[in-house]
N, C-alpha and C positions, 0 to 999 in steps of 0.2 A: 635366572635365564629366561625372564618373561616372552614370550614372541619369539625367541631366537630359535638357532635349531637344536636341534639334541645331538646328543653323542651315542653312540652303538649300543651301549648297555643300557641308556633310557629306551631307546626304540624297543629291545630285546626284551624290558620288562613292561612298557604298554604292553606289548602283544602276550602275556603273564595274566595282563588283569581282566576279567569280564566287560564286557562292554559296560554295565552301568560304570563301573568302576572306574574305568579309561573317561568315559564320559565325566566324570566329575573330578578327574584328576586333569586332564586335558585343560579343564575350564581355570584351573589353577594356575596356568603358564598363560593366561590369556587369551589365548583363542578363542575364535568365534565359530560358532554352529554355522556350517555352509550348506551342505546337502544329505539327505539320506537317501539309498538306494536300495533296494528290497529287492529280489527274485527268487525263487526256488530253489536256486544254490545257492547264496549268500545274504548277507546284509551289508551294509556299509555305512559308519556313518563318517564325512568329513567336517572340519575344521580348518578356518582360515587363521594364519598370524595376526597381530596388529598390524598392519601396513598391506599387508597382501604378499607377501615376502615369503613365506610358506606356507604350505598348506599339509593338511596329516590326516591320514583314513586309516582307520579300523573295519577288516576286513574278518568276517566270521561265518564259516563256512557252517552247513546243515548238518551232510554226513561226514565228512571228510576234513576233521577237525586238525590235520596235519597242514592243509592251504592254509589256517589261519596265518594272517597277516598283518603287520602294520607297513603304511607307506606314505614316504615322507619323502615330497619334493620341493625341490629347492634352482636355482637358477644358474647360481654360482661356481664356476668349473674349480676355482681355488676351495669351496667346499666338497666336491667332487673327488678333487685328490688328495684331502687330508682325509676324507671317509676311507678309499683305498689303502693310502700309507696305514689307518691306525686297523684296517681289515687284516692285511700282510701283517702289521708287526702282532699281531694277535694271533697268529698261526692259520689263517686263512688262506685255502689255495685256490685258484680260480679253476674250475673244473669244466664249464661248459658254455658254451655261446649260440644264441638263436635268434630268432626276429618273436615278438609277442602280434597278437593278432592284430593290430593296428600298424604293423611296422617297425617301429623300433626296435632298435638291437640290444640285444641284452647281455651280462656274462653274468654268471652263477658264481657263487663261492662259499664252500663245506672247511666247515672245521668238525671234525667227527661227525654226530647228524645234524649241526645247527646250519641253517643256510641262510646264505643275505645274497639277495639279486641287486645290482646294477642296474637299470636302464635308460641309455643314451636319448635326447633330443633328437627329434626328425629334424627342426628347423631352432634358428638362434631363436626364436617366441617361448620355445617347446621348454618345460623344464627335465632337470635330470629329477632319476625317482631312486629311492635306496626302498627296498621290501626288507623285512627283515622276517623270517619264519619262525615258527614254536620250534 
């Protein structure tokens, strides 16, 4: 599945592996090194697909090693609602909905404590994003 997207349980186990680990497993699927992002509460580093078609950040918080995250967007509303459908049939209930600081709407969804966030494009440019949490 070189470049393509992942499925739930690959997302769920990047966000498993340590960042070097993610980082040399990532490079496996083809992806390219996009960007790194550093601050006091987190690190980030991105990856672009082959074509541009997705993009995938690991997210590793400082103190609060419960935000870690992976997040992985995509353009595609038909991948959109097959993420949903295989969310629900995996016992996923949608629990919450908000705006993240930039705007976009979000909906949350807990299977016991495991959580995967949603979030909606502001505009048709914008891509959707799935988070998947430890």
């Amino acid at each position: 599945m070189s470049g393509q997207a992942f499925k739930l349980e690959e997302l769920a186990r990047f966000n498993q592996l340590t960042m070097t680990a993610f980082k040399t497993e990532i490079k496996t699927h083809q992806y390219t090194f996009y960007d790194k992002t550093e601050s006091p509460v987190f690190i980030l580093f991105e990856y672009d697909s082959p074509g541009y078609i997705y993009k995938i950040g690991k997210f590793e918080y400082r103190e609060d090693q419960s935000q870690d995250n992976i997040e992985f967007q995509f353009k595609d509303k038909k991948e959109h609602d097959a993420y949903i459908k295989t969310m629900l049939a995996a016992g996923y209930k949608q629990t919450e909905k908000g705006k993240i600081m930039t705007g976009e709407i979000y909906v949350d969804y807990f299977k016991n404590k495991a959580q995967i966030r949603m979030v909606y494009p502001k505009t048709s440019r914008d891509n959707y994003a799935i988070l998947v949490f430890k």
